[in-house]
N, C-alpha and C positions, 0 to 999 in steps of 0.2 A: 343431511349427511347419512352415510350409508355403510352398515359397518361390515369390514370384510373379512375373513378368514382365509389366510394365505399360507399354505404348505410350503414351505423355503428350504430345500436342504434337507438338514437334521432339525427343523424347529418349526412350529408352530406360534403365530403373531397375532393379534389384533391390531386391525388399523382403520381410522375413522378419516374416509376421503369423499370425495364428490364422485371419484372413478380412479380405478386402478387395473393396468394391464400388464401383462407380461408378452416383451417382445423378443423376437432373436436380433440380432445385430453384425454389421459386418465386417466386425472382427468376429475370427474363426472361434467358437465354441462360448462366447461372450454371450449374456446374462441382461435383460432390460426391463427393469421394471418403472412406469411411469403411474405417478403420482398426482393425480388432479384436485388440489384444494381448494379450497372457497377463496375468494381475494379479501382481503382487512377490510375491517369497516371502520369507520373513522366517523361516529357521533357529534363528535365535540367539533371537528370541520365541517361536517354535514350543517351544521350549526351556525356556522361561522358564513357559510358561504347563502343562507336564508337571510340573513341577517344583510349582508351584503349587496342584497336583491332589494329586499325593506328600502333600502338606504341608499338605492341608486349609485352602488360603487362595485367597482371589482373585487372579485375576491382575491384576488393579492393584498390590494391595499385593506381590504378588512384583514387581513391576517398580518401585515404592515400594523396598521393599527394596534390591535391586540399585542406584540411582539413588544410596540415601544413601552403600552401600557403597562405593562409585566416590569419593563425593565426600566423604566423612565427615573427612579427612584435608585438605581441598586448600583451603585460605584463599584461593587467589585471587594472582596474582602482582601484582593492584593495588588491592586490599584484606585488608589482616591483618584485619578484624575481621568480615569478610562472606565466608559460605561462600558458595563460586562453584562451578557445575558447569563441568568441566575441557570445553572448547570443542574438543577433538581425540580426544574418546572418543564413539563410535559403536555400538550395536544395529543392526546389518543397515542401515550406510547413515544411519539417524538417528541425530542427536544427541542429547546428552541435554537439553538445551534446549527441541528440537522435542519430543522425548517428552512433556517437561513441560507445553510447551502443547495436545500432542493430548490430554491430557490433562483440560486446565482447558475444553479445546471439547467434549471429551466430555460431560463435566458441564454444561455451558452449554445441546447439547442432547439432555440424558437418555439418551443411547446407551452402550454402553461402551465402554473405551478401547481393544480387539481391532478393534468396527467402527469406532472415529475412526481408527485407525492403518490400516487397510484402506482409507479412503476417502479421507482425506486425507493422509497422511504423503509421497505423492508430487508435493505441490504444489509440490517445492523443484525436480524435474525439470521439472516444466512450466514453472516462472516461466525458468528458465536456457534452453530452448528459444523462449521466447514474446522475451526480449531479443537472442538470437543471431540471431531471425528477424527479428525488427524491427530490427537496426544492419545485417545483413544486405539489407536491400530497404524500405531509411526512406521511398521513395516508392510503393509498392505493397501494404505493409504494412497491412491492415486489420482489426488488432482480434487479441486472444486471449482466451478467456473459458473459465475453471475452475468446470466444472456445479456447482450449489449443492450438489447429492447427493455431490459426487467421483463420480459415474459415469466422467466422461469430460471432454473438454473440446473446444475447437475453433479452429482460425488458420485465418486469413481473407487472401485478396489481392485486392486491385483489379483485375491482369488471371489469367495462369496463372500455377496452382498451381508453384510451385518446383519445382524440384530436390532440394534444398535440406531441405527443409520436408515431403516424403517421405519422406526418409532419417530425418532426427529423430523424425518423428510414431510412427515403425514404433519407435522404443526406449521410448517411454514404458508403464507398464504399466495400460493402459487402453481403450477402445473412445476412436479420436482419428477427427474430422472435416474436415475440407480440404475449405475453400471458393476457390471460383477465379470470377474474373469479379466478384465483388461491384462493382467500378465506383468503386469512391470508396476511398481510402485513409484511416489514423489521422488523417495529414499533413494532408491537405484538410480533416477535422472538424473539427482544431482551430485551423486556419487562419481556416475559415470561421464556426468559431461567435466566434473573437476579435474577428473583423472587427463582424458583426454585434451583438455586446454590449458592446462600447465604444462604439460609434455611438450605440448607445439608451441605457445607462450614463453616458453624458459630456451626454449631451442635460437642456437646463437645465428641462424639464417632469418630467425622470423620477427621481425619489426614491431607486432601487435596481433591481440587477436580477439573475437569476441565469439560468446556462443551463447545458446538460448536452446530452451527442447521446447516442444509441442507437447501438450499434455496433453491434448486428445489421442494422437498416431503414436507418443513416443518414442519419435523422432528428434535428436540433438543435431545440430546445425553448428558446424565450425567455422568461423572466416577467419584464417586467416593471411595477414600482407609478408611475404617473404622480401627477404632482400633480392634487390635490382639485379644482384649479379650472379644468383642462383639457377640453375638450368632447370628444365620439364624435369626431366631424368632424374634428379635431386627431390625435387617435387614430389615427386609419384613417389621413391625410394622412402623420402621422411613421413609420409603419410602412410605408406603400408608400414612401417614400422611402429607407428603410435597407435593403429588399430589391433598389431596380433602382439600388441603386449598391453593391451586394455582388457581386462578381465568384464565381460558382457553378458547381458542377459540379453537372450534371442530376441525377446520383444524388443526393445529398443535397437532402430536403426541410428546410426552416427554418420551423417556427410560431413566431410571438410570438403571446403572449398579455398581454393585461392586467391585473394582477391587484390587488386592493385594499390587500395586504400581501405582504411579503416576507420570512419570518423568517430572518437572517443574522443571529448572536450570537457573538461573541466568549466565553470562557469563563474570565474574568480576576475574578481574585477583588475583593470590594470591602471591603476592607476595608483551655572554652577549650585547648580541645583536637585541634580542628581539624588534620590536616596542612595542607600545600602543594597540595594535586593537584584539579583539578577533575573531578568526575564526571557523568555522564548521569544523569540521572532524579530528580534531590535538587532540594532545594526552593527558590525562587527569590522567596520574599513572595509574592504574589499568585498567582505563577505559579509551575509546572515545569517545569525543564529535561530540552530531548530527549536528547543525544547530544554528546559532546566534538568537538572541528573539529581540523582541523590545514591547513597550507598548505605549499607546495612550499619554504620554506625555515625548518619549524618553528616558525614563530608557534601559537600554540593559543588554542583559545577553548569556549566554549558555546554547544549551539546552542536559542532557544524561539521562540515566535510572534513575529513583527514586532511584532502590537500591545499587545507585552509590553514588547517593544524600544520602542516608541515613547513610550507612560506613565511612564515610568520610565528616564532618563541614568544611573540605578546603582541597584543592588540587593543584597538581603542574600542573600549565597548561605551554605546550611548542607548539612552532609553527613546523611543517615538513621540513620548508625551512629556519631558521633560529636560531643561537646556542643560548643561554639564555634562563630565564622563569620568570613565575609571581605566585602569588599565588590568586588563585580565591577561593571563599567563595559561602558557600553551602546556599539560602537563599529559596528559595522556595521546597518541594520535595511534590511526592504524588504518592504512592502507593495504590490503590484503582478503585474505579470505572470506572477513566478516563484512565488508564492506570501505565505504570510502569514509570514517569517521574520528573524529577529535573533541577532548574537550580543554574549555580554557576555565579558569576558576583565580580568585581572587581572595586568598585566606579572611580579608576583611571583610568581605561581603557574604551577605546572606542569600538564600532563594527563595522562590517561591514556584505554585505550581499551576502555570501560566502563562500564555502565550497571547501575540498579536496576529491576527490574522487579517489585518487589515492594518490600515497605514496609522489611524488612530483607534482603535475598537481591539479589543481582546479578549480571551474566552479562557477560564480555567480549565487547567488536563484533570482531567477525571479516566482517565482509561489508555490503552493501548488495542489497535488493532493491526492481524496480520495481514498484509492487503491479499485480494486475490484474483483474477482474472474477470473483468468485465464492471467491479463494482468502483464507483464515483470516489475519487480524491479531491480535495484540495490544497492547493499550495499557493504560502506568501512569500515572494520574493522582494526584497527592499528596490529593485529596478520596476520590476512587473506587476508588483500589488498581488490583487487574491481575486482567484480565479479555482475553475475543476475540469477534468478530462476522467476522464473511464484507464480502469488497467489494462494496461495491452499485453503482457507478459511478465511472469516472474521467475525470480532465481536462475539469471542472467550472469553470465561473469564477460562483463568488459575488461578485457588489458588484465589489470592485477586487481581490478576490484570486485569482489563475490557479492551474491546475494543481489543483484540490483533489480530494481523495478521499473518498468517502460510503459509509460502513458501512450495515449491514442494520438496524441500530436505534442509539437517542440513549443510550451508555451512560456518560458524562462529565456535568460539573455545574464550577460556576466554581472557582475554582482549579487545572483542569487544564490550563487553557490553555499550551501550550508543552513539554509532556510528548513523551514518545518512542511510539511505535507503530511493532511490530516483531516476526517473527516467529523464534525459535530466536534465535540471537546476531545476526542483519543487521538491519539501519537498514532501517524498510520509510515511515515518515510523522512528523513534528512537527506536535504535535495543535494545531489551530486554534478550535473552536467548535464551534456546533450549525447547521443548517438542515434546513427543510423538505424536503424531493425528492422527485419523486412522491405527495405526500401524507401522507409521512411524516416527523415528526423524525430524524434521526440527526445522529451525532456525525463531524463530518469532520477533516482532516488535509491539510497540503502535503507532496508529494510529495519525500522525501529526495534525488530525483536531479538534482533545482534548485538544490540548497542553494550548489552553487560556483556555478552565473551568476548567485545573488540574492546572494552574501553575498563577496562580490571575491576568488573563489581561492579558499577555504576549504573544505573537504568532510569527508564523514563521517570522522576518528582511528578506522581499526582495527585488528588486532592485525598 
């Protein structure tokens, strides 16, 4: 390691990299500094995978092994009847939860789990840098994005690069990129794409509409479907009118476009032994449940989609591992701003802080994560079971619902609506439906960090 001394601005840093340069970029007057660090080492695998050799087996199934060994014993301190991998036992740093999902991405895209855990296993560093950076500098703040490959990744500001934001990038173990000057902040995207999509959205010619920005260009993209019976001439007139009364930062470009369809689909099905305790991920009729709630003076509840919450004043709720049911009641919902979210709750029942992520196997919540562009989710759906895709986009407003998040590909179907997506033991989205984006279907989600402004106080029950 090689230590550098970098002139920035007004400050002087220390920073301990493998290599460090300062580039220009092409944005006008834009700022690049690139961050080359050492990749993680991982002993205790290095370990695991000799051992594996010895013993004439892959190192999957050695880490199979070990994984049951740990857990073979451990029922779960809020399930007797579902083995739960113990949420405070670690392989060099990961969990065995994480493990388990590098895992299931491995397989997802045909690599093995040596390179998933090489390339991604340190997404849980970046995401915890990318939110300290962004509560850190909420107005200057522009963007963090986890390369699709795990190569590397990149944080962005509106004017200089941090202080801050130096120091962090130099710990990560990966090639990291600092952007300075970008000109427009998070804050401003999704200020400005709110403004503009409610305008056209609430407009009595327009059907639906969906928008998303770029957070590399700073470009927002508007779709939306007018009605059938509306002229060019109308068209062109309501669109120049939603832009010279949209208060704009020069950096950020806004297209609407108009398109003939809109695909926003809700994912809601259409169609006695039981304890006390409510769980995340168990079956809700139509729908599944994301994740258990709790509030500042222990009230508890369920959390799924608003427009699960909203079809249905009560529902049959059932556990995975267990025959009987209870009837829960729909008491909070909110379709809007914060997302597509409701919770149901049952004054007799208690909760706990725990989810299924699997058809019989569950994992206690220990945490909350914000998702962010490029880094691994998973999601259980009581149709689709449990599976992971990568982020393709965030802070999204489809139709009337804010904040959503868009996977790399549509891997849900009805009945998930309201399910958990989440990676290792933390709350990362409450699955919503399907849309278009980019030209592509995928399956999206509201973001878990809305849940207390959409749903009155309530937030993610973790351990």
């Amino acid at each position: 390691m090689i230590l550098f001394l970098l002139a920035l601005g007004f400050f002087t840093t220390s920073i301990s990299a493998e290599s460090l340069s300062i580039e220009s970029s092409s944005f006008e007057s834009e700022k690049v500094i690139t961050i080359k660090n050492s990749p993680a080492e991982h002993p205790q695998l290095e370990e695991l995978k000799r051992s594996a050799e010895r013993n004439g087996i892959t190192f999957e199934k050695a880490v199979e092994n070990y994984i049951s060994e740990l857990s073979k014993n451990n029922k779960g301190i809020y399930s007797e009847t579902v083995t739960t991998l113990p949420s405070d036992v670690t392989i060099d740093g990961i969990t065995l939860s994480e493990l388990e999902d590098l895992n299931t991405i491995a397989k997802t895209k045909g690599i093995s789990l040596e390179e998933s855990i090489k390339r991604y296993a340190w997404q849980t560093e970046f995401l915890e840098v990318a939110d300290k950076l962004e509560k850190s500098y909420p107005n200057t703040f522009a963007g963090a994005v986890f390369e699709f490959d795990g190569s590397g990744a990149w944080f962005a500001f509106k004017n200089d690069i941090p202080k801050q934001a130096l120091e962090n990038a130099s710990d990560l173990p990966a090639t990291i990129k600092l952007y300075g000057n970008r000109g427009f902040s998070v804050k401003e995207l999704i200020s400005t794409l709110n403004s503009v999509h409610d305008k056209l959205y609430m407009h009595e010619d327009i059907v639906d509409a969906s928008s998303y920005y770029d957070i590399e260009t700073g470009k927002i993209t508007v779709e939306a479907q007018p009605n059938e019976k509306i002229s060019a001439n109308a068209k062109e007139k309501m669109k120049s009118q939603v832009l010279q009364t949209t208060s704009q930062n020069n950096s950020i470009n806004v297209e609407v476009k108009f398109v003939d369809e809109i695909e926003n689909v809700d994912e809601i099905e259409n169609v006695d032994e039981i304890d006390n305790y409510l769980r995340g991920g168990t079956n809700l009729g139509t729908c599944t449940a994301a994740f258990t709630l709790r509030n500042n003076v222990g009230s508890v509840g369920l959390s799924t989609a608003g427009h699960c919450g909203a079809s249905k004043s009560s529902r049959t709720y059932s556990d995975r591992t267990m025959s009987g049911t209870h009837t829960v009641y729909s008491l909070y919902v909110h379709e809007g701003s914060y997302g597509d979210l409701a919770m149901y709750t049952n004054a007799q029942l208690n909760a706990v802080p725990f989810f299924y992520y699997n058809t019989s196997a569950g994992r206690n919540t220990t945490g909350v994560y914000n998702p962010r562009i490029g880094v691994n989710v998973c999601n259980f759906g009581k149709e689709t079971g449990y599976k992971c895709r990568q982020v393709h986009k965030t802070g999204l407003k489809l139709g009337g619902y804010g904040n959503q998040v868009v996977v790399t590909a549509h891997v849900t179907t009805e009945g998930d609506s309201g399910g958990p997506w989440f990676y290792g033991n933390s709350a990362v989205g409450v699955h919503s439906g399907k849309s278009t984006v980019d030209g592509v279907a995928r399956s999206r989600f509201t973001n878990v960090n809305y849940i207390s402004s959409a749903l009155n106080g309530f937030r993610i029950y973790v351990q």
